[in-house]
NUMARMAR-569352 format. One record per residue (C-alpha): residue number from 1; residue in one letter; chain; x, y, z. Coordinates in steps of 0.05 Angstrom, whole numbers. Example, Ala and Ser with C-alpha at 12.3 -4.5 7.8 and 13.67 -1.06 7.14 Angstrom:
// NUMARMAR-569352
1 | A | A | 246 | -90 | 156
2 | S | A | 273 | -21 | 143
This chain:
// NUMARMAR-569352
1 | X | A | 1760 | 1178 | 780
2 | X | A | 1817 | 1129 | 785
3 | X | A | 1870 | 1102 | 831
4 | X | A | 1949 | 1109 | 822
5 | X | A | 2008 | 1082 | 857
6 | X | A | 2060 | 1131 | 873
7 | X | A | 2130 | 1123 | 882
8 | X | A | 2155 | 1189 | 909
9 | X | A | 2238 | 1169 | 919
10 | X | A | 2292 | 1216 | 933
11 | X | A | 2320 | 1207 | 863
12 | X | A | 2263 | 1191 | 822
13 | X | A | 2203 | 1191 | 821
14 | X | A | 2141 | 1136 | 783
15 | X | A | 2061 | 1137 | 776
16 | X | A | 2028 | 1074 | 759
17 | X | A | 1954 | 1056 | 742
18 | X | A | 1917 | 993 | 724
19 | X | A | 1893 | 991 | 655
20 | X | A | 1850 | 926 | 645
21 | X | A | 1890 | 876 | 695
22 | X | A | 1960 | 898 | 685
23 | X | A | 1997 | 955 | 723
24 | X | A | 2032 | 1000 | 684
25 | X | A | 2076 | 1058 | 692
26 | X | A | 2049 | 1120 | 659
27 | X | A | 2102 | 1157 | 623
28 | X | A | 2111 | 1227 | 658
29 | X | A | 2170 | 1258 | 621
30 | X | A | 2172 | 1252 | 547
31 | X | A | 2181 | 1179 | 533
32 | X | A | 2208 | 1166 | 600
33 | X | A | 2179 | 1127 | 653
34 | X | A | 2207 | 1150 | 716
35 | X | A | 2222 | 1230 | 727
36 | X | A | 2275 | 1260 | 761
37 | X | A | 2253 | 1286 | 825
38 | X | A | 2286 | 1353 | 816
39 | X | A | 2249 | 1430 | 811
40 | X | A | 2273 | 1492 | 786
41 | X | A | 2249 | 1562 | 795
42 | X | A | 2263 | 1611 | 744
43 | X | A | 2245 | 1685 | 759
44 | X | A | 2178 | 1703 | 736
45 | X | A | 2161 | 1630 | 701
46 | X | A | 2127 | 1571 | 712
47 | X | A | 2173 | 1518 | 748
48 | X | A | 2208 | 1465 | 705
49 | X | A | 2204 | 1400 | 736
50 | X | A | 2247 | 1322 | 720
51 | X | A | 2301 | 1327 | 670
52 | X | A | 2271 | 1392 | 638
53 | X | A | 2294 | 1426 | 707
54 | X | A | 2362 | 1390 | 715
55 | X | A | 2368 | 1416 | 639
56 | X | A | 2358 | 1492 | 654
57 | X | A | 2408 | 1495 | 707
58 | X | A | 2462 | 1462 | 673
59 | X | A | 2449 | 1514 | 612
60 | X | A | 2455 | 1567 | 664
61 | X | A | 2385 | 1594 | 665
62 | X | A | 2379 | 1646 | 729
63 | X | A | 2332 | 1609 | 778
64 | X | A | 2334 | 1557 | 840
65 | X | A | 2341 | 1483 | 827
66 | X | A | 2317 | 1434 | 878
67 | X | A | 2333 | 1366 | 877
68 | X | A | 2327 | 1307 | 930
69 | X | A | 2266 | 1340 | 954
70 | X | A | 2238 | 1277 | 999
71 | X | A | 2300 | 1268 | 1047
72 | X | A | 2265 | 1331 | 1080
73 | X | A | 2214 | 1294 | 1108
74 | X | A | 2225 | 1284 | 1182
75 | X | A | 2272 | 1332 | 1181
76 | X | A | 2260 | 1409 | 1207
77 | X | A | 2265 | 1430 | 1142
78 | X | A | 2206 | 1421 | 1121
79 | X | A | 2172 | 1478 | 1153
80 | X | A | 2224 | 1526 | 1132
81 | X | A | 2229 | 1569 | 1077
82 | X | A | 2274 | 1584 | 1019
83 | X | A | 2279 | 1640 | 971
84 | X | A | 2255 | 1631 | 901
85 | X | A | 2254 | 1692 | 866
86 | X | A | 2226 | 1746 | 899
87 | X | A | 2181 | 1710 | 955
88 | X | A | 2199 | 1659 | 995
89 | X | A | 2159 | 1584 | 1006
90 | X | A | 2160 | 1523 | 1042
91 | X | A | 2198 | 1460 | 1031
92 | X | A | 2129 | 1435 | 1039
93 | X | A | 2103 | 1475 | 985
94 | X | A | 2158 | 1455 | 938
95 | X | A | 2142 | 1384 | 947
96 | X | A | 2075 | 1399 | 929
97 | X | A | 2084 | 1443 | 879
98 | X | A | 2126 | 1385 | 838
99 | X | A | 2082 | 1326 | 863
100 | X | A | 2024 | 1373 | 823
101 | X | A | 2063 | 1378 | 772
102 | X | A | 2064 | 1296 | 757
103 | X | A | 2002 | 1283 | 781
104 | X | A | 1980 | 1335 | 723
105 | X | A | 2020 | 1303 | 671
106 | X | A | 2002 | 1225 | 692
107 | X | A | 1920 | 1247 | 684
108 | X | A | 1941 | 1283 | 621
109 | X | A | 1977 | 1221 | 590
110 | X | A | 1917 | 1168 | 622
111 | X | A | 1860 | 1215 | 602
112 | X | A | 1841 | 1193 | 674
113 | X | A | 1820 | 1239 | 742
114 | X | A | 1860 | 1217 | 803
115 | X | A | 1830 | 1224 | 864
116 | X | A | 1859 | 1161 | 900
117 | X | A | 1927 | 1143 | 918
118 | X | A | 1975 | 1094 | 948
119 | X | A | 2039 | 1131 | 964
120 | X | A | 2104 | 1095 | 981
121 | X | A | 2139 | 1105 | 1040
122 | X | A | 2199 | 1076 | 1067
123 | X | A | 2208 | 1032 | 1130
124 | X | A | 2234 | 1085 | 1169
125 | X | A | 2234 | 1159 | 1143
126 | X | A | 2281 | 1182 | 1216
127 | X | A | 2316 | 1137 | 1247
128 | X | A | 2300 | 1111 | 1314
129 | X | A | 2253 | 1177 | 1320
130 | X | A | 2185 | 1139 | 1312
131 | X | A | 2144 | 1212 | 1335
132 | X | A | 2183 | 1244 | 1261
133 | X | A | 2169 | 1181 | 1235
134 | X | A | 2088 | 1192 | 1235
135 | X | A | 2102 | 1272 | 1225
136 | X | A | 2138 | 1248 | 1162
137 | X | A | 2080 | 1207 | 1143
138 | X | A | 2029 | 1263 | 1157
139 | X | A | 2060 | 1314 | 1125
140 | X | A | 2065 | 1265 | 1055
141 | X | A | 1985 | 1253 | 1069
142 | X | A | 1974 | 1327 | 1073
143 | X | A | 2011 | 1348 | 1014
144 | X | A | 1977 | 1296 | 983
145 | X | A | 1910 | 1319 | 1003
146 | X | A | 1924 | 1388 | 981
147 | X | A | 1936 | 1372 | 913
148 | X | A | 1869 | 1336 | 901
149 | X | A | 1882 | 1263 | 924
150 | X | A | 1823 | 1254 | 970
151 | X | A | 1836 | 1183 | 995
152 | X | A | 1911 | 1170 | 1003
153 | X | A | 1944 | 1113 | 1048
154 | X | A | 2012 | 1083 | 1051
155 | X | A | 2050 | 1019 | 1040
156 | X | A | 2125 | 1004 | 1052
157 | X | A | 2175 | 1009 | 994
158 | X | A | 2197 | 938 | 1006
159 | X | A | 2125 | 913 | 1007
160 | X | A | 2108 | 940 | 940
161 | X | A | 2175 | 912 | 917
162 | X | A | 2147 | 841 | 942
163 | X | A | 2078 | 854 | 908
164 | X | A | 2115 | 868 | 840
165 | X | A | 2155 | 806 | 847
166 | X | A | 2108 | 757 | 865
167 | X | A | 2077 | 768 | 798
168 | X | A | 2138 | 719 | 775
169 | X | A | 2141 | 673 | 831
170 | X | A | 2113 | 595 | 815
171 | X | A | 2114 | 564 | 878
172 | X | A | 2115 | 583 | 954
173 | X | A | 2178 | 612 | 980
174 | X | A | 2212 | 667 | 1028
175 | X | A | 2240 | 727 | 1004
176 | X | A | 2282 | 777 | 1033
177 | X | A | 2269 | 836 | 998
178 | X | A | 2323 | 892 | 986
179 | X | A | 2307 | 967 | 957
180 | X | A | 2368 | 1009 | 968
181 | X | A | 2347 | 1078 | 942
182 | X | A | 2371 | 1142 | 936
183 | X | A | 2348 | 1167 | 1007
184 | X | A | 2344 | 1106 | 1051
185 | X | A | 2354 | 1025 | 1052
186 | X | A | 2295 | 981 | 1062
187 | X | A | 2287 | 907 | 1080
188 | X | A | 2230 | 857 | 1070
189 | X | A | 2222 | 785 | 1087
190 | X | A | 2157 | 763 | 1063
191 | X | A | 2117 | 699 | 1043
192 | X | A | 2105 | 690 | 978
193 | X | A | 2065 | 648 | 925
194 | X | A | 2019 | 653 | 864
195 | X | A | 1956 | 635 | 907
196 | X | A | 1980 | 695 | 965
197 | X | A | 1985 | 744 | 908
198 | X | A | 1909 | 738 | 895
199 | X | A | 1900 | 752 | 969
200 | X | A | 1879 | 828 | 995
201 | X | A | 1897 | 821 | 1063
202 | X | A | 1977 | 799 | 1065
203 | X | A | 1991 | 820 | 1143
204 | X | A | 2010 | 750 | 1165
205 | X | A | 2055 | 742 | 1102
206 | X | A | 2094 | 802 | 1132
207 | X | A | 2145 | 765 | 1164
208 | X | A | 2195 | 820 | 1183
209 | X | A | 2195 | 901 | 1160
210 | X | A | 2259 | 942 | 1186
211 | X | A | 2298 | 1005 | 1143
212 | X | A | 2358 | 1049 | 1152
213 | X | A | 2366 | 1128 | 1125
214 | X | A | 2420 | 1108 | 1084
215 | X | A | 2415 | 1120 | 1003
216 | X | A | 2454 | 1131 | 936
217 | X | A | 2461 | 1204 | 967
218 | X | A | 2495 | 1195 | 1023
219 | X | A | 2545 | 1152 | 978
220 | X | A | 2549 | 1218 | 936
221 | X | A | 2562 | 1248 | 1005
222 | X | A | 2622 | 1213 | 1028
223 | X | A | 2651 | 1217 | 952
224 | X | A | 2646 | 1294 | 954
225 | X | A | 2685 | 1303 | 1016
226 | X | A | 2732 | 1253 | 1005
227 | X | A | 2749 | 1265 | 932
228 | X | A | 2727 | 1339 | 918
229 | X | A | 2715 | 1386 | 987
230 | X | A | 2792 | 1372 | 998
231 | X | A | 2810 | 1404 | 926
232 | X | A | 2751 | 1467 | 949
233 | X | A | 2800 | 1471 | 1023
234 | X | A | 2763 | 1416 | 1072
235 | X | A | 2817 | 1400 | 1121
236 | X | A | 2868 | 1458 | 1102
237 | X | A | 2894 | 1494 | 1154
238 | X | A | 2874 | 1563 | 1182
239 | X | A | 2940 | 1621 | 1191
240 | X | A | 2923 | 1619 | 1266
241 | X | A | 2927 | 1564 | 1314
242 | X | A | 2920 | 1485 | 1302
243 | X | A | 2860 | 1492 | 1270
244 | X | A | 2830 | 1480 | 1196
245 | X | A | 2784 | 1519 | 1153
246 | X | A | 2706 | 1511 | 1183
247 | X | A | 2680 | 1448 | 1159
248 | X | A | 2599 | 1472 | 1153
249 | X | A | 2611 | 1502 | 1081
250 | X | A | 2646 | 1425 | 1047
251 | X | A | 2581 | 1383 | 1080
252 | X | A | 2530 | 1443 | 1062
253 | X | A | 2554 | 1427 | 995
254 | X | A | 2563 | 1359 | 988
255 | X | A | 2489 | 1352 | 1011
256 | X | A | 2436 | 1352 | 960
257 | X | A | 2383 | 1375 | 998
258 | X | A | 2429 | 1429 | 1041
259 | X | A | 2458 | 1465 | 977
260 | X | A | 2414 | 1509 | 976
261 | X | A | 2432 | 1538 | 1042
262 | X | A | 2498 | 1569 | 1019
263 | X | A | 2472 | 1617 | 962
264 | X | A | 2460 | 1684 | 1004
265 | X | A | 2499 | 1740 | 1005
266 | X | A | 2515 | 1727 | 1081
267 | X | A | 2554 | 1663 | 1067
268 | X | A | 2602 | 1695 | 1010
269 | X | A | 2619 | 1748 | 1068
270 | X | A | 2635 | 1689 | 1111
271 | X | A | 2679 | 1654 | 1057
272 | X | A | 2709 | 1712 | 1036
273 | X | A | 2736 | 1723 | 1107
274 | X | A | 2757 | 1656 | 1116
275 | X | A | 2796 | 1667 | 1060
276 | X | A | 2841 | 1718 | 1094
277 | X | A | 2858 | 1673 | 1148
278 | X | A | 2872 | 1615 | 1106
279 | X | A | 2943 | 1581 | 1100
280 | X | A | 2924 | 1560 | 1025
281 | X | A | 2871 | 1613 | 1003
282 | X | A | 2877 | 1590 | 939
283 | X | A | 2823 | 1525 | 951
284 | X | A | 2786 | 1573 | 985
285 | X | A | 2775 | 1615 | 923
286 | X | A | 2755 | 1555 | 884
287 | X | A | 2708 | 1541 | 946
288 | X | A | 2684 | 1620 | 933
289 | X | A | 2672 | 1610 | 854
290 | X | A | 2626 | 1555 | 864
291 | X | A | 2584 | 1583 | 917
292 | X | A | 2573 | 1663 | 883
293 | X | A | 2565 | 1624 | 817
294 | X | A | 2514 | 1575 | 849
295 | X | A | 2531 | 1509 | 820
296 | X | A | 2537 | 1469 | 877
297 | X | A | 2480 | 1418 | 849
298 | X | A | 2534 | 1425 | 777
299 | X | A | 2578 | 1395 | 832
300 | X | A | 2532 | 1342 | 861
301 | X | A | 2511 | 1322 | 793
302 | X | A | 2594 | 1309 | 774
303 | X | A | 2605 | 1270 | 836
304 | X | A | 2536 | 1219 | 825
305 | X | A | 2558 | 1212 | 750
306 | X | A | 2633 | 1200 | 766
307 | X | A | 2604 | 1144 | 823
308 | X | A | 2556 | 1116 | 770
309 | X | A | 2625 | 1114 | 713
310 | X | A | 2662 | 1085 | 768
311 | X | A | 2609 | 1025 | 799
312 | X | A | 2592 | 1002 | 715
313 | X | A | 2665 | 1017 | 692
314 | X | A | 2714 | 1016 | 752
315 | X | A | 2736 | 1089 | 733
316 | X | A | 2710 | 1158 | 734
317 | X | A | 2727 | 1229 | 731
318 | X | A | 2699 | 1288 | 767
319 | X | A | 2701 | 1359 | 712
320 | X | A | 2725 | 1414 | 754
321 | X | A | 2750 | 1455 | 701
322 | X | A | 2694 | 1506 | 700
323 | X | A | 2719 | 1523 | 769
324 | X | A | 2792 | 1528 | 758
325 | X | A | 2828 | 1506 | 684
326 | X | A | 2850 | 1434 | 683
327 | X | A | 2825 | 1423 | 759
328 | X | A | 2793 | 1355 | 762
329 | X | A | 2778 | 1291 | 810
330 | X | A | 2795 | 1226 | 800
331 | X | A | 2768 | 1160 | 823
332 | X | A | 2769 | 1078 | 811
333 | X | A | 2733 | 1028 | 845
334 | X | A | 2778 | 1022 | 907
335 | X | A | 2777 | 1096 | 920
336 | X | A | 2695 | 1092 | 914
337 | X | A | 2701 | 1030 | 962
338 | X | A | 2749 | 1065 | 1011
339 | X | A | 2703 | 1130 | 1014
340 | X | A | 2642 | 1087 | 1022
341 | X | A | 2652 | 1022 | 1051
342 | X | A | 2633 | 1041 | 1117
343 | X | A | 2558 | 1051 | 1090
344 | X | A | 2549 | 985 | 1056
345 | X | A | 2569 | 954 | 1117
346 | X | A | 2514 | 988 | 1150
347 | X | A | 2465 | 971 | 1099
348 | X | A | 2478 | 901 | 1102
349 | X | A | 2480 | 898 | 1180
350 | X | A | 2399 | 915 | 1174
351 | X | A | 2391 | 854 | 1146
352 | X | A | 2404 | 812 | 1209
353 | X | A | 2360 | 846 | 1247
354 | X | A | 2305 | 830 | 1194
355 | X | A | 2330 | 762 | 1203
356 | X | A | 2317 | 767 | 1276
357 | X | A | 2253 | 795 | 1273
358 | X | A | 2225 | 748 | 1237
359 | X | A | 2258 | 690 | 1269
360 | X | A | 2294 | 657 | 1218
361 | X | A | 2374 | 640 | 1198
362 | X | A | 2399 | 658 | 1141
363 | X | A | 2392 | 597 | 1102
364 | X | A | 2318 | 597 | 1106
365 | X | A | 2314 | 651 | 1043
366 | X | A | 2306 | 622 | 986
367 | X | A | 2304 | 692 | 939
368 | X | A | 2344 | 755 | 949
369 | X | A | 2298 | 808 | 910
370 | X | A | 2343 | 868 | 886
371 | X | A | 2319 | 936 | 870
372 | X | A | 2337 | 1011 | 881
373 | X | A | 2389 | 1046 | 839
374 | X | A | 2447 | 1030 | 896
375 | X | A | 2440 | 951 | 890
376 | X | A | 2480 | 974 | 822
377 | X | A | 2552 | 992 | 860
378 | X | A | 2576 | 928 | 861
379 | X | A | 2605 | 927 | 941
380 | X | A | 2536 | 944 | 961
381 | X | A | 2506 | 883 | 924
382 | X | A | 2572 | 841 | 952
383 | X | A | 2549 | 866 | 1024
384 | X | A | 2477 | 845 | 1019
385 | X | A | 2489 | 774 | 984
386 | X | A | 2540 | 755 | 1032
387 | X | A | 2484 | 766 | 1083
388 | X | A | 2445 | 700 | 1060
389 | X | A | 2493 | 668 | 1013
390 | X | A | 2457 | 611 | 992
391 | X | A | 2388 | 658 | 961
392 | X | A | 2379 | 651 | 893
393 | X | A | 2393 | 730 | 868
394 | X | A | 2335 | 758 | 829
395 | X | A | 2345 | 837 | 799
396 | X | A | 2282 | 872 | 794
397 | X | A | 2271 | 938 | 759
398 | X | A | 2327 | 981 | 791
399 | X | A | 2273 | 1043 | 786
400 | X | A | 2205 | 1018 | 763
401 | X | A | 2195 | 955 | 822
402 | X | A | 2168 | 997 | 867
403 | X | A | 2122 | 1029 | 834
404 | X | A | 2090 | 974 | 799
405 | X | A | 2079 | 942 | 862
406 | X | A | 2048 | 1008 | 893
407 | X | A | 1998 | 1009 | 828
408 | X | A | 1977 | 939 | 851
409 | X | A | 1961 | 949 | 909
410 | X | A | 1920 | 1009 | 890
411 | X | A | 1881 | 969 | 844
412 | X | A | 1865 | 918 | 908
413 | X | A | 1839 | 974 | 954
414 | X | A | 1795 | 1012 | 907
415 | X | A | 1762 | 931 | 894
C-alpha cells in the first residue's frame, strides 16, 4: 500500500508518489504527466477519459463528453443527474467514475496499491458559503472513499504550491504564493526556509490562506459571450416589444460545466420557437446547429485555444466554419483584455486581503511564487505583480506545482 498526492483541478488533473526521497509525477496519459480532466460516454463502451476523450468528440464519436467536472463541487449539481446513454447518473458518479479511472492507471504505471491520499483542494470551493464549503469537501472525501482510498485528508492548493517551492529556497524568506487555475484563484503567504521544509507540522508558518472562484474558465466565459454568443444571436432583438432573444441558451453554452444542459429535445423546441420571433433568425439558426449537433464543448474548446493563441501570440482566431461557411471570431490582446479585465482585477484584489490577514505591507514579500495555467495571460500576471512590486517573481510549474507539493506532503503523513 502506498500514499499519492492528488491534484484534482478543473482543467487538469496530476498524481504524484514518492519513490526513494523524491516526489514524482506518475505519468497517467501516454507520456504525459498531467491528464485532462475531461470524460466521455460513448453508447454501450467503456468511458474514455484525458485527451483520449477530448479526442472522440472532436472525431464525432456519438456519446457525452464531460469536461470541467470539479467546478460542480459546492454547487447543486452535484446531486443531479445527466443522461448518458440510456440511464442516467450523478455528477457525483462521473467524478468518480474518472477519478477511478486515474487512480487505476497511476497504480498500473507505479506497480503500487493506493490506499492513502492527500487530495488538493482550493481555499475556497463557494464563495462566502462556508456550510458548501465543507459539503464540497465531504463530497471529494466520499468519492474518494468510494473508489478505494481509505485514509484521505486535504491540504490547500496554495500550500502544496509552497511545499514544492521551498524545495529551492536557500535562506528564510516570505512568500506570497499565487495558483490561478482553471476553476478558482488561490493565495498563500507562508514562511519559508530549508530548515522549515524538514518540519511536519507548518501551522504557524501559515501566515495568511484566502481564495476566490475565479479560473481560466470563467476567462473562457466572458470570451464566449463577448466574441462568439453575439455571432449565435446574444443581444439581438426579439419581433415583439423592446426586448432581446433569452439570454439562458449564450451562458448555458459558454459554460463548461452547463453545456451539457442544452442537449435535450426540449431545448431545440425552445430555440426553434425563438426563432420565429426573432428580428435576425438567421444567428438563431447558427445558435440551433450547434445545439442539435451537440458541439458546444467543439465551441468551448475554440474559444480556450483562441485565448491561449491570443495571451502567447497577441492574436487568435475562433473556427466557426463548421457552423456556417466562412463564419469566424476574431481576437488580439486588447479585445481579450477588454472582455476580461474585470476578472484580473478581482484576482488581484484577493491579494490585499491576504496581505491583511496576515498583517503585513506589501513590501515585506520577498518572492511572488507563480503557478496555475492563468498566471500565463499576461494582464493577469501584470495584475498580481503590481500587487507587491518589489517580490522577486519566481514561475513554478504552470501544471505540475501543485501536485508535487501534494505528493510531499503525503510522504510526511504516512512517516
Amino acid at each position: 500500500m502506498a500514499a499519492c498526492g492528488l491534484d484534482f483541478g478543473t482543467s487538469n488533473t496530476t498524481l504524484g508518489l514518492v519513490t526513494g526521497r523524491a516526489p514524482a509525477l506518475v505519468p497517467l496519459e501516454g507520456r504525459h504527466l498531467t491528464i485532462p480532466s475531461a470524460i466521455f460516454f460513448p453508447p454501450g463502451q467503456a468511458a474514455f477519459v484525458g485527451r483520449a476523450a477530448m479526442t472522440e468528440y472532436v472525431e464525432g464519436t456519438p456519446g457525452r463528453l464531460m469536461r470541467s467536472l470539479k467546478s460542480v463541487l459546492g454547487s447543486s449539481l452535484l446531486e443531479e443527474t445527466t443522461p448518458v446513454g440510456r440511464e442516467r447518473i450523478k455528477f457525483r458518479d462521473v467524478i468518480g467514475r474518472y477519478l477511478a479511472a486515474v487512480k487505476a492507471r497511476a497504480e498500473t504505471e507505479s506497480r503500487r496499491s493506493l490506499d492513502t491520499v492527500v487530495h488538493g483542494r482550493p481555499v475556497h470551493f463557494v464563495d462566502g458559503d462556508p456550510e458548501g464549503d465543507a459539503r464540497a469537501e465531504g463530497a471529494l472525501r466520499e468519492i474518494a472513499n468510494s473508489i478505494g482510498f481509505r485514509h484521505v485528508s486535504f491540504q490547500f492548493e496554495p500550500i502544496a504550491a509552497a511545499l514544492d517551492y521551498e524545495q529551492q529556497v536557500r535562506a528564510e524568506e516570505i512568500a506570497l504564493i499565487a495558483d490561478i487555475g482553471g476553476g478558482t484563484s488561490d493565495f498563500s503567504i507562508v514562511r519559508l526556509s530549508p530548515e522549515r521544509h524538514a518540519k511536519t507540522e507548518r501551522a504557524d508558518d501559515i501566515l495568511a490562506n484566502d481564495g476566490v472562484r475565479i479560473g481560466g474558465t470563467d476567462f473562457d466565459r466572458r470570451l464566449s459571450l463577448g466574441t462568439v454568443m453575439p455571432l449565435l444571436g446574444l443581444g439581438s432583438p426579439m419581433n415583439r416589444g423592446d426586448i432581446n432573444v433569452p439570454n439562458a441558451y449564450f451562458h448555458d453554452l459558454a459554460t463548461w460545466s452547463s453545456i451539457n444542459r442544452l442537449y435535450n429535445a426540449r431545448t431545440l423546441r425552445e430555440i426553434e420557437e425563438v426563432r420565429r420571433d426573432a428580428r435576425r433568425p438567421e444567428l438563431i439558426d447558427r445558435l440551433h446547429t450547434v445545439v442539435e449537433a451537440e458541439r458546444g464543448h467543439s465551441l468551448a474548446m475554440e474559444v480556450e485555444g483562441a485565448k491561449i493563441a491570443t495571451s502567447d501570440a497577441g492574436r487568435g482566431s475562433i473556427d466557426l466554419d463548421w457552423v456556417e461557411r466562412g463564419l469566424s471570431a476574431d481576437i488580439d490582446r486588447s479585445g481579450l483584455v477588454t472582455h476580461t479585465d474585470e476578472l484580473a482585477r478581482r484576482i488581484a484584489e484577493r491579494i490585499g486581503r491576504c496581505l491583511a490577514q496576515a498583517g503585513l505591507t506589501a513590501d515585506r514579500i520577498d518572492a511572488l511564487f507563480l503557478t496555475g495555467g492563468s498566471t500565463g495571460l499576461p494582464h493577469v500576471r501584470a495584475a498580481l505583480t503590481a500587487t507587491v512590486p518589489n517580490a522577486r517573481i519566481v514561475d513554478g510549474d504552470t501544471f505540475g506545482s501543485v501536485g508535487t507539493g501534494l505528493t510531499i506532503e503525503a510522504a510526511r503523513r504516512a512517516a
